[in-house]
C-alpha positions in Angstrom: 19.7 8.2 21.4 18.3 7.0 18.2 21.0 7.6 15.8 18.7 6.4 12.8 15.9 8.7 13.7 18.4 11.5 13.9 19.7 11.3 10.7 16.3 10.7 8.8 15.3 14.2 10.6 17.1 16.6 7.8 19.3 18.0 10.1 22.4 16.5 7.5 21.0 18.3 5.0 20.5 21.4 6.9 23.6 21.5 8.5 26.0 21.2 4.8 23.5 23.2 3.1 24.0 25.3 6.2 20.5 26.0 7.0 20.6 24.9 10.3 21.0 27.3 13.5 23.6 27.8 15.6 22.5 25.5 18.1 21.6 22.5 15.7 25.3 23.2 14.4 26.7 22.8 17.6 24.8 19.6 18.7 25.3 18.3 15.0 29.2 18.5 15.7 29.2 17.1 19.5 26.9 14.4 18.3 29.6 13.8 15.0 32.6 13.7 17.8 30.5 10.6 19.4 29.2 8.7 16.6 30.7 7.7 13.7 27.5 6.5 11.7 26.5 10.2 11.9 29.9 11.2 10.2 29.2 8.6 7.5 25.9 9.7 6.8 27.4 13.5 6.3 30.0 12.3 4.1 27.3 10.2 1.8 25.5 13.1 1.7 28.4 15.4 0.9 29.5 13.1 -1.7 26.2 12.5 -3.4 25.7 16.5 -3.4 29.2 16.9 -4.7 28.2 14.0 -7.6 24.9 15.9 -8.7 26.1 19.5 -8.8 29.0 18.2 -11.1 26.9 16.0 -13.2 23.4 18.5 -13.6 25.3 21.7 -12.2 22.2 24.6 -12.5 24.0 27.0 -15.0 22.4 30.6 -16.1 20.6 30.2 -19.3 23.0 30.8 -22.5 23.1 34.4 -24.1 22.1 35.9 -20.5 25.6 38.4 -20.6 25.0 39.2 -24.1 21.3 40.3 -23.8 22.3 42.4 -21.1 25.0 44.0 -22.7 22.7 44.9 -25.6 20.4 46.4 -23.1 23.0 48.7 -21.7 23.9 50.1 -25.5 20.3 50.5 -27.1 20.1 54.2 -28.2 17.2 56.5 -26.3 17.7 54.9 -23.1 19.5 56.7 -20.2 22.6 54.5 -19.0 22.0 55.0 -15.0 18.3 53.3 -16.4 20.1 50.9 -18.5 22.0 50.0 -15.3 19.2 49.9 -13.4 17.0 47.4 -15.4 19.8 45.7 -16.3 20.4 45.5 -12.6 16.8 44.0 -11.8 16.6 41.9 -14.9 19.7 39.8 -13.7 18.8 40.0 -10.0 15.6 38.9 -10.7 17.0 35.7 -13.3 19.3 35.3 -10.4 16.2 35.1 -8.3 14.5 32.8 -10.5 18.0 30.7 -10.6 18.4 30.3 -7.2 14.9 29.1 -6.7 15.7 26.4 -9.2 18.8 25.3 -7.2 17.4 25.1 -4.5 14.1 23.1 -5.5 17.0 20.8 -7.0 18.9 21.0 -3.6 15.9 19.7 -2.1 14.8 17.1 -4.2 18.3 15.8 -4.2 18.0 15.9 -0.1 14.5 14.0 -0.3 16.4 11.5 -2.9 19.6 10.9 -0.5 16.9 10.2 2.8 15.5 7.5 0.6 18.0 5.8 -0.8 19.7 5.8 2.6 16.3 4.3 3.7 16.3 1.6 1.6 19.5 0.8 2.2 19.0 0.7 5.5 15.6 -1.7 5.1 17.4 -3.9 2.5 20.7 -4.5 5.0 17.8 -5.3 8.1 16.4 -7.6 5.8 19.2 -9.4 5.0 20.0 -9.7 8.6 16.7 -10.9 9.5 17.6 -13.5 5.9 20.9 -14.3 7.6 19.0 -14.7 11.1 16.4 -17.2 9.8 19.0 -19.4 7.8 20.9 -19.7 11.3 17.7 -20.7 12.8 17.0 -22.8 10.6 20.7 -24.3 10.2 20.8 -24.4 14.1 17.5 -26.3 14.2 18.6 -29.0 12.3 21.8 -29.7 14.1 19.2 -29.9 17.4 16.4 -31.6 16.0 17.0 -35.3 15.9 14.7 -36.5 13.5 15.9 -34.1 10.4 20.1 -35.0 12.2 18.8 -38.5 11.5 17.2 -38.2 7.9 20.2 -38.7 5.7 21.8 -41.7 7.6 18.0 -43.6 7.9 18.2 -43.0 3.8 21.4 -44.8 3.5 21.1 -47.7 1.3 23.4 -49.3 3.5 21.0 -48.7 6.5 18.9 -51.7 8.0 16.4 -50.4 11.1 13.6 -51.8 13.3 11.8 -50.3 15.9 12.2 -51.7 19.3 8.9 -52.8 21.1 7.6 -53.5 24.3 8.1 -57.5 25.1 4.9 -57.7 26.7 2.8 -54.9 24.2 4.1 -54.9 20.4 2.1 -52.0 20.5 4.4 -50.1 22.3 7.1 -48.7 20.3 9.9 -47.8 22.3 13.0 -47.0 20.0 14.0 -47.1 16.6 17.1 -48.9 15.8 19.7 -48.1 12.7 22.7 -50.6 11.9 24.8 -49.6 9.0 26.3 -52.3 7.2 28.9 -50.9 5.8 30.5 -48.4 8.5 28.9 -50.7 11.1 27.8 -47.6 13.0 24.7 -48.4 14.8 22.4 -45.4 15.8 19.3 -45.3 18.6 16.4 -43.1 18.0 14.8 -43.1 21.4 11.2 -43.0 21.9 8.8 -43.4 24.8 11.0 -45.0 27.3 10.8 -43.9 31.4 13.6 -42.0 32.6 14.9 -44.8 34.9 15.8 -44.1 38.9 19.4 -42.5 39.4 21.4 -45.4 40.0 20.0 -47.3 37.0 21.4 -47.1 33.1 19.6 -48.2 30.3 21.9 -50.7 28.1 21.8 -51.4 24.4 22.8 -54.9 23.2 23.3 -56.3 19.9 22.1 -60.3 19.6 24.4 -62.8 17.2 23.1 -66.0 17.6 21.9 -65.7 21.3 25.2 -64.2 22.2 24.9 -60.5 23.3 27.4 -57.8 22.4 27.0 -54.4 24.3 26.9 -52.1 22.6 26.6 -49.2 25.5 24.5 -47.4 28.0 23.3 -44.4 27.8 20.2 -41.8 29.9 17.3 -40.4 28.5 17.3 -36.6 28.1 14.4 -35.8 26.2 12.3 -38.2 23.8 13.3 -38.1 20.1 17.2 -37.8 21.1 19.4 -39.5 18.3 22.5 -41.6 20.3 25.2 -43.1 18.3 26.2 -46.6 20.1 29.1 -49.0 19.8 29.7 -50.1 16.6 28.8 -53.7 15.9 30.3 -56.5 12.9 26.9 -58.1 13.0 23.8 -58.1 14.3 20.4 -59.9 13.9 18.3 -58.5 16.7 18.6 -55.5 19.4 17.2 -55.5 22.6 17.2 -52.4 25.7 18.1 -53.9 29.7 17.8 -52.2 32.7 21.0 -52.6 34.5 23.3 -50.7 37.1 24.5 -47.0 36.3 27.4 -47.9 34.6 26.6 -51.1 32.5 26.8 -54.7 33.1 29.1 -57.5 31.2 26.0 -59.4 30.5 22.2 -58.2 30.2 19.4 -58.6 32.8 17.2 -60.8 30.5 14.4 -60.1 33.4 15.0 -56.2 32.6 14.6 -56.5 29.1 12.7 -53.0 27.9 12.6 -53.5 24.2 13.8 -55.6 21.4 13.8 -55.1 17.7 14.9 -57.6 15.1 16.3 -56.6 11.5 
């Protein structure tokens, strides 16, 4: 059941203005019993009514009981007529007041089922608000270029990208060395996903001597890896060894090198 259609149908208003039929008053109540949103909606309503009636309360007009009492004393007029059109006169003001209320009834109805409309759009909009800023939020933490934007515009931060030995055309990774926190960070690019029982490697060079610095598989182009920290470094370069590293790099596997 669509609880939000129900409500925006009148039957709230019909039922505590009680112009709803039996049968709408009994559903209204079983359906009350089961959701709670419905009870909310009555009491807003209820409340608001309440509100209104005590703030612009529809009041005879002043001087009505006095004009009438005047009527039933003139001289030349027989009292049981006096009665009588004294009778109609205030049943038909009555008339006339009740009409009024319940124009006023109405338009206070109408002025409830938009305001709870309203309400109801500006809370969906600020869900859908909160839903895009957690999207949003959520893509950043997954997408490795905007995770990597504030370290790569470190001051501190010295990067190269890592080519192809044999085509410096060929970019396959970008390289980031902080020299401060010495955290070194790998942007990979276009590099194959190796066979199962081979690792790609990362070493750091310092004066020919290489320092590694970690392996590590490729998941997805663009991923952003944080490797081994390193004291110093002059030039990067990727191996091809063994799942599970090697102590010293296969200089005939060499994938790509980068130099700061």
């Amino acid at each position: 059941m669509n609880i939000k259609e129900y409500i925006e149908s009148g039957i709230i208003e019909s039922y505590v203005l009680g112009l709803a039929t039996e049968a709408e008053q009994q559903e209204f109540e079983s359906l009350c019993a089961q959701y709670p949103e419905i009870v909310q909606a009555k009491h807003a309503f209820e409340l608001a009514l309440e509100v209104q009636l005590i703030k612009e309360g529809v009041k005879p007009p002043a001087g009505l009981k006095e004009k009438i009492f005047r009527s039933l004393n003139s001289p030349g007029i027989d009292n049981s007529s006096k009665k009588e059109e004294a009778s109609t006169t205030f049943v038909r003001k009555m008339n006339v007041w009740k009409l009024v209320a319940v124009i006023f009834i109405f338009l206070l109805a109408v002025t409830f089922y938009y305001t709870y409309s309203i309400s109801d759009k500006h809370q969906k909009l600020q869900r859908v608000n909160n839903e895009l800023k957690n999207q949003l939020e959520d893509s950043n933490k997954t997408n490795p270029i905007m995770a990597l934007n504030p370290i790569a515009k470190s001051p501190s931060i010295k990067w190269s990208a890592m080519i192809e030995p044999t085509n410096a055309a060929h970019c396959m990774a970008h390289i980031y060395w902080d020299t401060l926190s010495k955290d070194t960070y790998l942007l990979v690019g276009n590099i194959p996903t190796p066979v199962s029982h081979k690792q790609f490697q990362l070493w750091a060079l310092l004066e020919n001597r290489p320092i590694d610095l970690g392996v590590f598989d490729i998941t997805k182009e663009g991923q952003v890896l944080q490797m081994k920290n390193v004291y110093k470094a002059k030039a990067f370069i990727i191996t091809l060894e063994p799942r599970g590293g090697s102590a010293t790099p296969t200089m005939e596997a060499v994938y790509a090198t980068g130099k700061l």
